[in-house]
C-alpha positions in Angstrom: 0.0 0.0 0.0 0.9 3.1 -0.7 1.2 6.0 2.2 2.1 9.8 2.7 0.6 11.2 -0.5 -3.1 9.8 1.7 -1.3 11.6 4.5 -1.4 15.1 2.6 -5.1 14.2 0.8 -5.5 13.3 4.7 -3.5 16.1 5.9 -4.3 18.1 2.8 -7.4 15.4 4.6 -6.3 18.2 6.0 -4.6 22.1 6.2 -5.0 25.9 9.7 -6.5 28.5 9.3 -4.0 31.2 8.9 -5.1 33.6 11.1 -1.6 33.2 12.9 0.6 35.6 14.7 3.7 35.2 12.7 5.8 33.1 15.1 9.3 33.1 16.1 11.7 32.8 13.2 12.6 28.8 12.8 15.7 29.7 10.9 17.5 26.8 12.9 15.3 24.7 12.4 16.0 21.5 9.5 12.9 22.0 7.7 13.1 25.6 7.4 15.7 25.6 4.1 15.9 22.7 1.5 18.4 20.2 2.7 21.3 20.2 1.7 21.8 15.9 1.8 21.6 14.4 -2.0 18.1 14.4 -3.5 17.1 16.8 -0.7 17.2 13.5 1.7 15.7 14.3 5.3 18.2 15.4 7.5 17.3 12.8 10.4 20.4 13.4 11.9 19.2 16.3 13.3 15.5 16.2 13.5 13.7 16.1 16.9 10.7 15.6 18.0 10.4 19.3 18.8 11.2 20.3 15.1 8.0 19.1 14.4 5.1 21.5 15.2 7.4 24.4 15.0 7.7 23.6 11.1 4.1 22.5 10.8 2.9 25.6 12.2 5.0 27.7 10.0 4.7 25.9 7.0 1.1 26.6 7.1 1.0 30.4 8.0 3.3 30.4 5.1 1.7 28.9 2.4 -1.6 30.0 3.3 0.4 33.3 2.6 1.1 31.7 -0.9 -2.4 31.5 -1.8 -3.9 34.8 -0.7 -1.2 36.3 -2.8 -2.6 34.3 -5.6 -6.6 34.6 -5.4 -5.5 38.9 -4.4 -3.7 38.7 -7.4 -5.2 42.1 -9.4 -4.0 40.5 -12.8 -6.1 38.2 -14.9 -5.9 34.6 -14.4 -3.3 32.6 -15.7 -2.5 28.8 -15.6 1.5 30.7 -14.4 -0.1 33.0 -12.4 -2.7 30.7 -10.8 -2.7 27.2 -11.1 1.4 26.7 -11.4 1.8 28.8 -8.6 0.1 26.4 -6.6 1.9 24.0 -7.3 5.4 25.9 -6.4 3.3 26.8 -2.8 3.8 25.2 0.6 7.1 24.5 0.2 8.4 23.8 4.1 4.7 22.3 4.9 5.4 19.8 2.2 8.9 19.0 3.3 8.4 18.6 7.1 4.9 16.8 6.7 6.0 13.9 3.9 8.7 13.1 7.1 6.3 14.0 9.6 4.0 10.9 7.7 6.7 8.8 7.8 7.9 8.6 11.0 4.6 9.1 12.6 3.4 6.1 10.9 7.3 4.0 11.0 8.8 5.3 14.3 6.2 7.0 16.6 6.3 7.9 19.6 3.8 10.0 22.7 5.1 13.3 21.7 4.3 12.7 17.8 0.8 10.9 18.5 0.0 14.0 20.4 1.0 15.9 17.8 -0.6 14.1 15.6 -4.4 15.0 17.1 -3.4 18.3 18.0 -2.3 19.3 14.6 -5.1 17.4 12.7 -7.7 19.8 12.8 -5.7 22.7 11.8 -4.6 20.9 8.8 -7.8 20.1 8.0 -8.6 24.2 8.6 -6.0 24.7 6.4 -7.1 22.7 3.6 -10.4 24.4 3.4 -8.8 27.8 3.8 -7.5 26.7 0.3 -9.9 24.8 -1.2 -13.0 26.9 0.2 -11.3 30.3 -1.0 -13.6 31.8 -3.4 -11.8 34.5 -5.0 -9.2 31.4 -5.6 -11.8 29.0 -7.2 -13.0 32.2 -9.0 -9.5 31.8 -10.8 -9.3 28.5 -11.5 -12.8 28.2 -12.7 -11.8 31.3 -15.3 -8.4 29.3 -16.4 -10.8 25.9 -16.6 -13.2 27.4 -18.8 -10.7 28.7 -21.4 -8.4 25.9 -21.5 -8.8 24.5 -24.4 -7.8 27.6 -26.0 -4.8 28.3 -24.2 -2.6 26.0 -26.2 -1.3 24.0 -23.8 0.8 20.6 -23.8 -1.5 17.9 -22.9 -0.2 17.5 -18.8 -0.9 21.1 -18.6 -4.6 20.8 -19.5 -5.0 17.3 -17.3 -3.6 19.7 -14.3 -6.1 22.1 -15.2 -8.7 19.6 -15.3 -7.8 17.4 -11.8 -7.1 20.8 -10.2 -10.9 22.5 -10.6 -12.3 19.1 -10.1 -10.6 18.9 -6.7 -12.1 22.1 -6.2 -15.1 21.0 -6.6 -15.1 18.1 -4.9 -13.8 19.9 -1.7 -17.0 22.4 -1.8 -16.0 25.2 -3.7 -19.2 25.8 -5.2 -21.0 25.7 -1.8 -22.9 28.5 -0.3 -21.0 30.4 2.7 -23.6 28.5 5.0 -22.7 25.1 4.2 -19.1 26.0 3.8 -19.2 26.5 7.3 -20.9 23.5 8.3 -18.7 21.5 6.2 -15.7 22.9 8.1 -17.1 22.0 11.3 -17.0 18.4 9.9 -13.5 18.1 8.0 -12.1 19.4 11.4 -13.9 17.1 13.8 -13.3 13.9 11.3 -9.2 14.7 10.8 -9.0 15.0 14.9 -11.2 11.4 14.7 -9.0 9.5 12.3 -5.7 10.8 14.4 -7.5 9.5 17.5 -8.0 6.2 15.8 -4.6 5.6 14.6 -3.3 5.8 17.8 -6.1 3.8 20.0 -5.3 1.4 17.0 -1.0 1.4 17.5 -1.8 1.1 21.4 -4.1 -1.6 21.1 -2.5 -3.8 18.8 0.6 -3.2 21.5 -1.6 -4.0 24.2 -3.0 -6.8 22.8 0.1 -8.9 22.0 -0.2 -12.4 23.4 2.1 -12.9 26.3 2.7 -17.0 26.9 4.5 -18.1 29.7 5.9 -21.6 28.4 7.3 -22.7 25.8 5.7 -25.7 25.2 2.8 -23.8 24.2 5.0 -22.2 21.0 5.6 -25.5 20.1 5.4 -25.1 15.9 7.2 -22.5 16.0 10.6 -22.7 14.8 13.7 -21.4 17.0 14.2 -18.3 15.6 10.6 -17.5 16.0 10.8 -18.6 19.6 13.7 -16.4 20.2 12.0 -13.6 18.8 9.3 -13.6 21.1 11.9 -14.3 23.9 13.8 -10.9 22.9 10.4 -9.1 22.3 9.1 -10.1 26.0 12.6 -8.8 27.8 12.0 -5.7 25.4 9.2 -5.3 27.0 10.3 -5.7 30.4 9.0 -8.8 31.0 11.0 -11.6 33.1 12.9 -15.2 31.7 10.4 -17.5 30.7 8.1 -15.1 29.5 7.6 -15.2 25.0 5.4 -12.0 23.2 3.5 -12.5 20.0 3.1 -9.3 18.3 0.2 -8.3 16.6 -0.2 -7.6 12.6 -2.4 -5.5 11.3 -4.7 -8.3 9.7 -7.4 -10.4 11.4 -5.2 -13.8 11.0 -1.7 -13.6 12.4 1.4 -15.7 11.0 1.9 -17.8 13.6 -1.4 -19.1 13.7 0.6 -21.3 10.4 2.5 -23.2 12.7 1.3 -23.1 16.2 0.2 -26.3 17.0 -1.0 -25.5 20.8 -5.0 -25.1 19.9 -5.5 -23.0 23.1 -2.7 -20.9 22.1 -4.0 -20.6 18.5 -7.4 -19.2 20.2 -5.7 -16.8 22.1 -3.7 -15.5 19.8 -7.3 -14.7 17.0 -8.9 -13.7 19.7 -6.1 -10.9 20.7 -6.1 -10.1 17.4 -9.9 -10.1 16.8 -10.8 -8.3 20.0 -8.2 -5.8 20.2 -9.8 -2.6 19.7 -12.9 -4.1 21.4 -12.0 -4.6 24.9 -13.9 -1.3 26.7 -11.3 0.3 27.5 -9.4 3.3 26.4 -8.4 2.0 22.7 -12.0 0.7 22.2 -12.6 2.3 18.7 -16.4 1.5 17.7 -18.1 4.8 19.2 -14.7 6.5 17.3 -15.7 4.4 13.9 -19.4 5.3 14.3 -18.6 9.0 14.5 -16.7 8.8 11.4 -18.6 7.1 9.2 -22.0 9.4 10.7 -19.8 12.7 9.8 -18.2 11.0 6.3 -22.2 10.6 5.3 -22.8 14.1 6.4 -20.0 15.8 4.7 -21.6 13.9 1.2 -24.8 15.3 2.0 -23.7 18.9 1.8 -21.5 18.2 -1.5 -24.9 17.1 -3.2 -23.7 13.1 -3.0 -25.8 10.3 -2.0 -23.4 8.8 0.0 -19.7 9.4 0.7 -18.6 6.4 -1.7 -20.1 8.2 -4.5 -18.6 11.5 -3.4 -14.9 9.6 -3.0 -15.3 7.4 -6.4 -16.6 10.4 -8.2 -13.0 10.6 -9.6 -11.9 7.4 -9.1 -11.8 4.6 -12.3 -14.9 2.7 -10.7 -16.2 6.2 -10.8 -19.5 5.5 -8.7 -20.1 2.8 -5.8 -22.3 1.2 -7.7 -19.7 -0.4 -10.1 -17.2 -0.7 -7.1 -20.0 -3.0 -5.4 -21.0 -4.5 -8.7 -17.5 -5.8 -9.3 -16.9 -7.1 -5.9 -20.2 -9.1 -6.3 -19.4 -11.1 -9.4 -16.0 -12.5 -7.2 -18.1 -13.4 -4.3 -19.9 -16.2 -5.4 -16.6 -18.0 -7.0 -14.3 -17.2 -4.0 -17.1 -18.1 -1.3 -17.9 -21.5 -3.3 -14.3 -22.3 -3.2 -13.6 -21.0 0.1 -16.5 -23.6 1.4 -14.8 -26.5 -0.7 -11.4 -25.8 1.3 -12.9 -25.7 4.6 -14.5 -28.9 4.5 -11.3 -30.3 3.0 -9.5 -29.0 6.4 -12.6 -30.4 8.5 -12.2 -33.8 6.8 -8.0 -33.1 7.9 -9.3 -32.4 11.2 -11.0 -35.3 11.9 -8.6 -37.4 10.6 -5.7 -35.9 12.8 -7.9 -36.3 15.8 -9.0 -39.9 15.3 -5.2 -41.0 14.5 -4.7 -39.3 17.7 -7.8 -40.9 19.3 -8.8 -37.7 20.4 -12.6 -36.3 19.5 -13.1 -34.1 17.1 -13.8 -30.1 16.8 -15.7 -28.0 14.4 -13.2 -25.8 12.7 -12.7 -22.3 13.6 -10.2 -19.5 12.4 -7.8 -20.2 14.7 -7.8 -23.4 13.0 -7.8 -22.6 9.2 -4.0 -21.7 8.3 -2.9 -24.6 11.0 -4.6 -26.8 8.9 -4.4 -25.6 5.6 -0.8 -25.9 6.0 -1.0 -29.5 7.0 -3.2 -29.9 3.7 -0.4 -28.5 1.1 2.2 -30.8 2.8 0.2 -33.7 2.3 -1.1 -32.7 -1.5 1.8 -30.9 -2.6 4.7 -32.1 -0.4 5.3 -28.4 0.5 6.6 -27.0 3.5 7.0 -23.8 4.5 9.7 -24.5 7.2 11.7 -26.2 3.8 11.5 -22.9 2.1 12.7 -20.7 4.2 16.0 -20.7 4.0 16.0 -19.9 1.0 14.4 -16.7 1.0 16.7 -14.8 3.3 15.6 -11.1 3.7 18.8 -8.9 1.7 19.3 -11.5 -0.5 15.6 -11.5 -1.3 16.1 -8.0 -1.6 19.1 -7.3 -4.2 19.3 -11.2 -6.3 15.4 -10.8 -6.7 13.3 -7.4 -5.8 16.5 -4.9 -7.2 17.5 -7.9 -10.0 13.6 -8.1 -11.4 13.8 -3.9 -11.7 17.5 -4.3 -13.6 16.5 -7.1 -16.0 13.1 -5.5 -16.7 14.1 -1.6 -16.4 18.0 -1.6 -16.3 18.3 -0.4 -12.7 21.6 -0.4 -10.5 21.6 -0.2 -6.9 24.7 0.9 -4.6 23.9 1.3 -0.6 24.8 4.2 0.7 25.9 4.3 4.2 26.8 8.3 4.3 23.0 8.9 4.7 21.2 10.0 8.2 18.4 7.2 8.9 15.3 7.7 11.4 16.1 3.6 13.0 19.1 1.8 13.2 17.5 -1.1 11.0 16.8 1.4 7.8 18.7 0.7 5.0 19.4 3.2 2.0 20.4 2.7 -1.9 20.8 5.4 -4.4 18.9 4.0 -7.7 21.1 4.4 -11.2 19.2 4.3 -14.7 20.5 2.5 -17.4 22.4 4.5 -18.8 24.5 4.8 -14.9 22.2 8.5 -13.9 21.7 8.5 -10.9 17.7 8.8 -10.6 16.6 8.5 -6.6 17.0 7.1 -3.2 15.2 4.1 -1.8 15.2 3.8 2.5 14.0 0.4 3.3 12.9 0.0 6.7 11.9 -4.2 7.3 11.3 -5.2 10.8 8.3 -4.8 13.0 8.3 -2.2 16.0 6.2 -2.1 18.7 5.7 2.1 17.2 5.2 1.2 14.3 1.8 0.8 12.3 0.7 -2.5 11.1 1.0 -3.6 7.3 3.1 -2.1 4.8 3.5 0.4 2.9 5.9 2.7 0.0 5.8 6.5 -0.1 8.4 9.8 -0.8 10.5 11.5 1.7 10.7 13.9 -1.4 8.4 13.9 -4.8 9.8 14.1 -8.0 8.9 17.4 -10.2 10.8 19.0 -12.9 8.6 22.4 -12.4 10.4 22.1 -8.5 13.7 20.2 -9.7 13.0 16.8 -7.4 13.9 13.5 -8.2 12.5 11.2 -5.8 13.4 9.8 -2.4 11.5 7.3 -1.7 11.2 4.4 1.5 9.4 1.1 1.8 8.1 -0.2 5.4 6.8 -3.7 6.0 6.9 -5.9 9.7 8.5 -8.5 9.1 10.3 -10.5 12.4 13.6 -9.4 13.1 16.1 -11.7 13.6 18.6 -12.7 16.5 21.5 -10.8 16.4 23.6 -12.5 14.3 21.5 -14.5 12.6 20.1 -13.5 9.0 16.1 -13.0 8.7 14.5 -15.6 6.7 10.9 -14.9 4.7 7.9 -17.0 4.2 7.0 -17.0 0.8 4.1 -14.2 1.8 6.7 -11.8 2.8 8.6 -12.0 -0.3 5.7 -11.1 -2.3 5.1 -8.3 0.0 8.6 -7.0 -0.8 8.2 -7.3 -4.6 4.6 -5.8 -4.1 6.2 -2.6 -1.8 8.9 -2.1 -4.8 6.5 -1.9 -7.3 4.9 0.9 -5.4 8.7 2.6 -5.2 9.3 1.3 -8.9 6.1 3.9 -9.6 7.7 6.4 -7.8 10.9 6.2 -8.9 10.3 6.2 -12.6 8.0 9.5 -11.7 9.0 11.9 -14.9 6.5 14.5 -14.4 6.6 18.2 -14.5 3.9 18.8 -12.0 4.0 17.3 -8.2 0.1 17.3 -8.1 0.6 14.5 -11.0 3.7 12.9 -10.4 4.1 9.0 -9.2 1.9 7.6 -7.1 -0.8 10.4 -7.0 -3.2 8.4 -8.9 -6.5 7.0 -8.3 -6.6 4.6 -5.4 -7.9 2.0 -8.1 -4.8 2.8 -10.0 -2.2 3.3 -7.8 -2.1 -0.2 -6.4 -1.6 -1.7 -10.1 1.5 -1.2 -10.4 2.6 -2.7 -6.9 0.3 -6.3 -7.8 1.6 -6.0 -11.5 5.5 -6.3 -10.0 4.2 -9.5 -8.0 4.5 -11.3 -10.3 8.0 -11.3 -11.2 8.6 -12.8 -7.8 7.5 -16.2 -9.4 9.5 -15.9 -12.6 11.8 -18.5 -13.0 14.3 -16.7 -14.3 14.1 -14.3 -11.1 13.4 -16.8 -9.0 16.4 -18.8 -9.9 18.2 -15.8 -8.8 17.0 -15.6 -5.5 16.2 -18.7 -4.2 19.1 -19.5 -2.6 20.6 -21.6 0.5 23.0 -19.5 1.6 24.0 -21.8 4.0 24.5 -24.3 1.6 25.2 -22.2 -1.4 23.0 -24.5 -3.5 19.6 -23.1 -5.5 16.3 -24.4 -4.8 16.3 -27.5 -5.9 13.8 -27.9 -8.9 11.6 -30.4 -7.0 10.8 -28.0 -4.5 9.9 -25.2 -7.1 8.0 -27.4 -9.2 5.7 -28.4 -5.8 5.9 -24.0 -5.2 4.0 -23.7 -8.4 1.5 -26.7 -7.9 0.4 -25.2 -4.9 0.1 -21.7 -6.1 -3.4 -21.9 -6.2 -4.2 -23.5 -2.6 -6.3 -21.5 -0.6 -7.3 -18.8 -2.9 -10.6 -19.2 -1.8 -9.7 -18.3 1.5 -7.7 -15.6 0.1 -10.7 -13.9 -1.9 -13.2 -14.3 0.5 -11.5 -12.3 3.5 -10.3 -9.8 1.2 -14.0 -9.2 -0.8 -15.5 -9.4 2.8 -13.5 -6.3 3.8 -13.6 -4.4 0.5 -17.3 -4.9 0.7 -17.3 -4.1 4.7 -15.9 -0.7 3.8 -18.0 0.0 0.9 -20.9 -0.8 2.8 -20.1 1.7 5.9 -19.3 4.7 3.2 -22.9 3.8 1.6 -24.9 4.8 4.4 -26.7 8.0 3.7 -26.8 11.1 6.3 -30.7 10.0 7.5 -29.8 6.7 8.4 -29.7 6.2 12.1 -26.8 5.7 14.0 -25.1 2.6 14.3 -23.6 -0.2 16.1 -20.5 -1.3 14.7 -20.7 -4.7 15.8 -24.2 -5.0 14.3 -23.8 -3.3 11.4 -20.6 -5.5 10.3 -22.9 -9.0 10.7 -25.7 -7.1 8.7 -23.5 -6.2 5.8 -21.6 -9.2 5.4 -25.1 -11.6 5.9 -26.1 -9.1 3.1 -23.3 -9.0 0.4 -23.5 -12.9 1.2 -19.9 -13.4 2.1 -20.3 -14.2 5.9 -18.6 -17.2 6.4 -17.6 -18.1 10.2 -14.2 -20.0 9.4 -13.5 -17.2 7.0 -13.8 -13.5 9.3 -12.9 -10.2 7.4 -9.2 -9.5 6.7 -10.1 -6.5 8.8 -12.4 -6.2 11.2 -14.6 -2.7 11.4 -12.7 -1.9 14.3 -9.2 -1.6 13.3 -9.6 -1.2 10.1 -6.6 1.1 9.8 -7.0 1.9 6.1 -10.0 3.2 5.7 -10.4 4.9 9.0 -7.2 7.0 8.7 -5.0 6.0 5.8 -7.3 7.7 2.9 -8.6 4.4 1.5 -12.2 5.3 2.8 -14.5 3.5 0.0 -11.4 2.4 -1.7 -10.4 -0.6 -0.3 -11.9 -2.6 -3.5 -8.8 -1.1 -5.3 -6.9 -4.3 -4.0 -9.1 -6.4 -6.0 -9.9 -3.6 -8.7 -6.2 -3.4 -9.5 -6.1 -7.2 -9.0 -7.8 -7.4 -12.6 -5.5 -4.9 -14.0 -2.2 -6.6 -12.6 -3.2 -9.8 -13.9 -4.4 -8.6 -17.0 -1.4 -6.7 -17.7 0.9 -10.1 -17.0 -0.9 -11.7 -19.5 0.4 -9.0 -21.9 3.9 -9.8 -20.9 3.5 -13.3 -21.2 2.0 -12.9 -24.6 4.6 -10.2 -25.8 7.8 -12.2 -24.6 7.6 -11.7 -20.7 10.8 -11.0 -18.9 12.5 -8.6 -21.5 14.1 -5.0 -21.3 12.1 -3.9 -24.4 8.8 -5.0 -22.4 9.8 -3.5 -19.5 11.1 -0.1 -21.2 7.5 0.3 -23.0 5.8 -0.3 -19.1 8.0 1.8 -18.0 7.6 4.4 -20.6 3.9 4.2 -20.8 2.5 3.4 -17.2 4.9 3.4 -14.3 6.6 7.1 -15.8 2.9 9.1 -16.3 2.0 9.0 -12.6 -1.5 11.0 -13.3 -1.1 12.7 -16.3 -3.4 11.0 -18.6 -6.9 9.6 -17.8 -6.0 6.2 -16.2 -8.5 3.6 -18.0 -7.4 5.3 -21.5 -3.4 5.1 -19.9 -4.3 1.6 -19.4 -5.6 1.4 -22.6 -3.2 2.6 -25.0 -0.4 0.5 -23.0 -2.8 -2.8 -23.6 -4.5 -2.1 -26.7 -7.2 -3.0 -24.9 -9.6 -2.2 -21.9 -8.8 -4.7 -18.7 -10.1 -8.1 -18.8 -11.4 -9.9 -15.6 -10.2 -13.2 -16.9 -6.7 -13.3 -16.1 -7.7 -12.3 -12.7 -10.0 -15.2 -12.1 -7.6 -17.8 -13.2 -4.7 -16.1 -11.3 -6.6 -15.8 -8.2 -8.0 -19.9 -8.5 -11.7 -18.6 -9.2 -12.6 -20.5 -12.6 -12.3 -24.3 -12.4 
């Protein structure tokens, strides 16, 4: 997933109203000027905590500054006196907020989650000081209406276009009555989402599953073990004592391998109850709010709902198609998903009658326990055999950086001159082809307890050749962090997740853009995860796989047996897969559907209703997320867009089959990609982007035989 540019829609779901005193002069501080590191890198050397606000504050006074200047502006409207000079505002607020998002989401702490709530609704002040400025939309509306006359070059015009549309779509054309109210709203659902994200962090902290013996780990391999050792003493915790850590997801990894049921119970139910406990991080009053204020903020914009105000400019464009599409996967995935569960039943009660022991109606804490055992048996595939061979930095440069040289031509070189935020975050300047050097990527692996679930790609620093940026960029994921001095070794899950985090960066990277409103990954959410699914695939290429497969102990590649078994099984549990992730998709959808009459809601309730509703409520199967901590779409911008995963499912897929059709694994492939997708960021309307890179609209097909949904 991709992160900070949500954080500016989310704190630009945000920006305070600039009535300021001008504060004392933050010359010292290392946001103030442009840094001087290469590519403008962040100078975490020397930032504090305290450098924080000061810059925030600032940056806002400043560039609301910046745009009074512009709608006062006496002279006619211009797209350089106007529209570009937007885009050259808010310097120091961009610079200090795309760290701010980073470290707040990959390094937090109490200072920077209060600053986080305290600063939310001033952002979102901000923002409608800008967007709600009618002698500014005034402007923009005069350049809009004469811009096909203005003899433009095609990027131009589109920023035109998104521009006045975002205008729009923030209320410009509101009376001064609703503005108002609208206000009220922004400011009270920014301070909300802040409040959520860190009830969530704290919970999922809270909720980690402390075990005092480690006979109850048994499945786990040593490493693992140790890792929960080192995590309890981290936590202050005495000898004898193991911590499981929470993800961010409803099923946890070591619910794979622990064989303990009682443990396995535990653990779901930490993770399933975690924001639900009636305490201080209980979030479903918090979600409630949100969701009554998103449907109330629609109502004044003239929408129906807040999906169809958030998809308005989206490529599903209206909820309606959104939903449409996530129903014709339903009844596939659930049939499947049904078909698996009473195969691991059936595996159930024969374990429990070798063992003489009665039986027990599977539950979730049973599934992946199971499942496992089922893909040994059928496929003779392990995932404690594979392993080893997926050790983290070699993962990382003979597979994720070798994919992006044989497809694009990319060199990598780590740098070790460069200020990090963490001790584990690695960096590497990116070369083009032809040796330029073209970015920096920041790779930051291993789960913190302050650090959000999931994972994510975003920019330290956008690339724009109106500002002169090339792109920083940084990858975070939670992966378990190894013993010291022992290497960390992937499931075969995580190494996707790397591949699928590059892709993001690979986006981001190859930005060429004149215009940072356009550049990268500032897309439609049904867009901008294409390219990160599309670059899954190469994980699984033979030729890249060769590469990276490797026993370093050993020195010895995969041996073809084993891959051979990988592949066989590649479809196992897609059902499984599908189902949890259309049962949140639709969860989300549902919530943002809900119009401004409807009463309010319990979440707990509601959640049963909709998924008894959309027919995808299947007990062994819960939601990949569950209302309650539903991180993305309660404050990571991917309100009524979570069906992007699967949207951009069909166009990942669909756009392999290209590749596989056109030669697959070859520069000249990768250079026309490159050229034509991953390079435009949102330049071009994205279905007809899509479209002259294909030849073709998106097919579902691909999709449904990738994803194990057509027998």
């Amino acid at each position: 997933m991709t992160n900070l540019r949500l954080l500016l829609v989310a704190a630009t779901v945000a920006l305070a109203n600039t009535a300021h005193a001008s504060p004392a002069p933050i010359t010292d501080n290392p946001f103030y000027a442009v840094s001087p590191l290469p590519f403008q890198a962040p100078q975490f050397d020397k930032i504090k905590d305290a450098d924080y606000q000061p810059a925030i504050e600032e940056g806002m006074r400043l560039h609301q500054a910046e745009i009074l200047a512009i709608a006062n502006n006496k002279a006619a409207p211009t797209f350089d006196n106007t529209i570009v000079a937007m885009e050259k505002s808010g310097a120091l607020l961009g610079r200090v907020m795309q760290v701010f998002g980073a470290i707040s989401g990959a390094n937090s702490d109490p200072v920077l989650q209060q600053l986080q709530e305290d600063e939310a609704p001033k952002l979102a002040a901000h923002q409608d000081a800008i967007y709600l400025n009618s002698k500014l939309f005034q402007r923009v509306d005069a350049i809009y209406k004469q811009r096909n006359a203005l003899k433009l070059d095609a990027e131009s015009v589109r920023l035109i276009e998104v521009t006045h549309h975002n205008f729009i779509l923030a209320g410009a054309k509101l009376s001064i009555a609703d503005k108002t109210k609208l206000k009220k709203l922004n400011e009270e659902e920014s301070t909300l989402s802040s409040q959520f994200n860190n009830k969530l962090r704290d919970a999922t902290k809270k909720a980690a599953l402390v075990v005092d013996s480690k006979d109850k780990l048994a499945g786990l391999s040593e490493a693992e073990i140790n890792a929960a050792a080192r995590a309890a003493k981290e936590r202050g915790l005495p000898e004898g004592k193991y911590v499981l850590a929470l993800q961010n997801t409803t099923q946890q990894p070591a619910l794979q391998y622990l064989t303990d049921r009682a443990t396995r119970q535990a653990l779901f139910e930490a993770s399933w109850n975690r924001t639900e406990m009636g305490d201080a991080n209980d979030t479903r009053k918090l979600i409630v709010r949100i969701a009554e204020i998103r449907a109330k903020q629609a109502k004044i914009l003239g929408f129906s709902s807040f999906a169809a105000w958030k998809l308005d400019d989206q490529m599903a464009k209206t909820p309606e198609a959104a939903i449409g599409f996530m129903q014709k996967l339903v009844p596939a995935a659930t049939a499947r998903a049904k078909r698996e569960a009473q195969d691991i039943q059936s595996q159930i009660d024969q374990d429990q009658a070798a063992l003489k022991q009665p039986t027990f109606k599977l539950q979730p804490w049973d599934w992946n326990l199971y499942a496992e055992e089922i893909k040994k048996a059928r496929y003779d595939v392990d995932e404690n055999q594979i392993r080893p061979y997926f050790e983290l930095d070699n993962v990382l440069q003979n597979g994720v950086f070798y994919a992006a040289n044989q497809l694009y031509g990319l060199t990598f070189k780590e740098r070790h001159d460069i200020p990090v935020y963490q001790e584990d975050v690695r960096v590497f300047e990116v070369f083009d082809k032809d040796g330029t050097s073209m970015a920096l990527f920041y790779c930051d692996y291993f789960q913190r307890d302050n650090k959000n679930g999931g994972a994510w790609m975003d920019n330290f620093v956008g690339q724009s050749k109106l500002l002169g940026t090339k792109p920083v960029i940084y990858n975070v994921t939670n992966f378990t962090k190894p013993a010291p001095g022992q290497t960390a070794q992937l499931s075969f899950d995580d190494v996707i997740t790397m591949f699928h985090e590059f892709g993001h960066g690979l986006h981001g990277i190859f930005a060429n853009g004149q215009y940072p409103s356009l550049s990268g990954t500032a897309t439609a959410r049904d867009f901008v995860e294409f390219p990160s699914q599309f670059n899954e695939h190469w994980a699984t290429d033979p030729k890249i796989f060769a590469h990276y497969a490797v026993n370093l102990k050993t020195g010895e590649a995969m041996p073809q047996a084993l891959v051979d078994k990988i592949k066989k099984a590649g479809n196992f549990n897609k059902g499984y897969a599908m189902t949890e992730l259309s049962a949140a998709a639709l969860l989300d959808l549902d919530w943002h559907s809900l119009s401004a009459s409807a009463p309010l809601q319990d979440a707990n309730q509601f959640e049963t209703a909709a998924l008894n509703k959309e027919k995808i409520s299947l007990p062994e199967v819960p939601s990949r997320y569950r209302s309650s901590y539903f991180l993305h779409i309660w404050a990571n911008g991917y309100a009524a867009g979570y069906y992007a995963y699967p949207w951009t499912q069909m166009l990942a897929d669909d756009a392999f089959d290209w590749f596989q059709n056109h030669g697959g694994l070859t520069r000249d492939n990768g250079d026309r990609f490159r050229a034509m997708i991953l390079s435009q960021g949102n330049s071009k309307e994205l279905a007809g982007l899509y479209q002259d890179w294909r030849g073709s609209a998106p097919r579902i097909e691909p999709m449904l035989e990738n994803r194990g949904l057509k027998e």
